[in-house]
N, C-alpha and C positions, 0 to 999 in steps of 0.2 A: 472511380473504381469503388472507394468505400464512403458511403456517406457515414458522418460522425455523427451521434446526439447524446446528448448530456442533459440528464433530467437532475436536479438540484433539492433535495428536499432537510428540510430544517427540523433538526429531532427536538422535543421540548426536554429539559432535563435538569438534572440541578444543578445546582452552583460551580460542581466540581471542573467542567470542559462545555464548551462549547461544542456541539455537535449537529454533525448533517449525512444526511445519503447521500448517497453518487452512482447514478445507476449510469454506464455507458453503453450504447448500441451501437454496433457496425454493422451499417447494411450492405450487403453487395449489389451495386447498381450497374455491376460493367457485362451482364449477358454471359460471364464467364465464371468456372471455380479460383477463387483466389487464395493462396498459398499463404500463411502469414509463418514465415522460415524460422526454424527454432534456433534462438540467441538469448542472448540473458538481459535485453533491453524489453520493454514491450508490454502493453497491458497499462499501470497505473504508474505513476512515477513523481515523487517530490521533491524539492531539494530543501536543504536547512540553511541557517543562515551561511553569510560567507565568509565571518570570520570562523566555522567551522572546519572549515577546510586545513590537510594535512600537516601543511605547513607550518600554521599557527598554531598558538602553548591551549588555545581552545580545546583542538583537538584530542588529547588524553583525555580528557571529560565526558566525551558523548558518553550520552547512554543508549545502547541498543541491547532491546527485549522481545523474546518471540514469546508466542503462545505455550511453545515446547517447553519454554525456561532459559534458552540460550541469549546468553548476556556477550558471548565474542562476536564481533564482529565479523570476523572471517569466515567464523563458524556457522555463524547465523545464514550465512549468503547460501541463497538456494535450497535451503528450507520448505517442504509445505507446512508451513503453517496458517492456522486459522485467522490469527493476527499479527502484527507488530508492534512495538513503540521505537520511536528514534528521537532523541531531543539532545539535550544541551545546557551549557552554561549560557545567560544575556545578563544586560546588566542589570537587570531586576530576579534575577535569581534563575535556576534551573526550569525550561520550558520545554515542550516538545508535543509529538502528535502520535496517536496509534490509527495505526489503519486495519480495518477488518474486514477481511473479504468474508460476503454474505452468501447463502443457499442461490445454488443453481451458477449455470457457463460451467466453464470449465476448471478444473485444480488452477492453483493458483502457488506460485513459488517466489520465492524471498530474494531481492535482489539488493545488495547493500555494497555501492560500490568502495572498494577500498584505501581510496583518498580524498573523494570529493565528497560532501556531505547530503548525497543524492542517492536516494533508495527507494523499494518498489516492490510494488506487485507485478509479476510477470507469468501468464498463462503458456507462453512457448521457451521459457529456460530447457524444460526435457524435451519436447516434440512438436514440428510444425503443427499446424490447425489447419485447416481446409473451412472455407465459407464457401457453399455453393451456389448459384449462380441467385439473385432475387433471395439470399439465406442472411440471417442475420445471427449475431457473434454478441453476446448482452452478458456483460460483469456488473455486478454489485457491491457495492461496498457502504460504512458506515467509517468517517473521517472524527477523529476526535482532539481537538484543540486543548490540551490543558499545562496548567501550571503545574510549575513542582512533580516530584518525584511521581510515575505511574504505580499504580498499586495493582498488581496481577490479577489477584482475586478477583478484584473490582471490574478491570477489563475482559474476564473470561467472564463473567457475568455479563454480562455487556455484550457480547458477543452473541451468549447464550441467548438472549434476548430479543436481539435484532436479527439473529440468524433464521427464526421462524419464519 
């Protein structure tokens, strides 16, 4: 039905994160339109580590950051924003990642589930997509790996950046 590709490229940069693009394609190969149904799963998706999860004393620590400013979790979920960060306590100190959805596809909304340490980007949280037959469904993004605390500034700059 949909053929997947994932192009991988590695951003040069400084010290502060390890960084790369992610560009995803969905092709339609099934001769028909395909519906991708509007849910709050779908699109880019990560999980954090697993002593993350709700249950454990971890869990009061995450840190979740949108572009908007939004540090609640709950509040966060469903979102369009530009970016995010989600991380954490390890036992090397506070880690985490932001993800940036880049120019062009479609909006892109915040998905941050509310016990498991698994969140996302998601193109149909508001409304199904239609890929038409031989049509292709292509998101962007720039993934960022870093240590310690994220600094806002620094990420919407970042964004600004890589969003061209």
């Amino acid at each position: 039905m949909l053929h997947e590709t994932w192009l991988i490229s590695p951003v040069p940069g400084g010290r502060d994160a390890h960084r790369f693009d992610l560009e995803i394609t969905y092709h339609n190969v099934s001769g028909h339109e395909v519906r991708l149904k509007s849910h709050h799963y779908g699109g880019l998706g990560l999980r954090g580590r697993p002593d993350w999860v709700h249950t454990r004393p971890e869990a009061a620590r995450l840190s979740f950051l949108t572009s908007d400013g939004t540090t609640d979790r709950m509040k966060g979920d469903g979102e369009r924003a530009r970016w995010f960060y989600f991380g954490g306590p390890t036992p090397n100190g506070q880690a985490g990642f932001a993800v940036m959805h880049l120019s062009g596809g479609p909006e892109q909304h915040t998905r941050f589930n509310p016990k498991d340490p698994f969140v996302a980007f998601t193109p149909v949280k508001r409304a199904p997509i239609n890929i038409p037959a031989d049509g292709r469904l292509t998101m962007r993004y720039r993934i960022l790996l870093l240590d310690g605390r994220p600094d806002p500034s620094a990420l919407e700059e970042e964004w600004r950046s890589a969003a061209r």
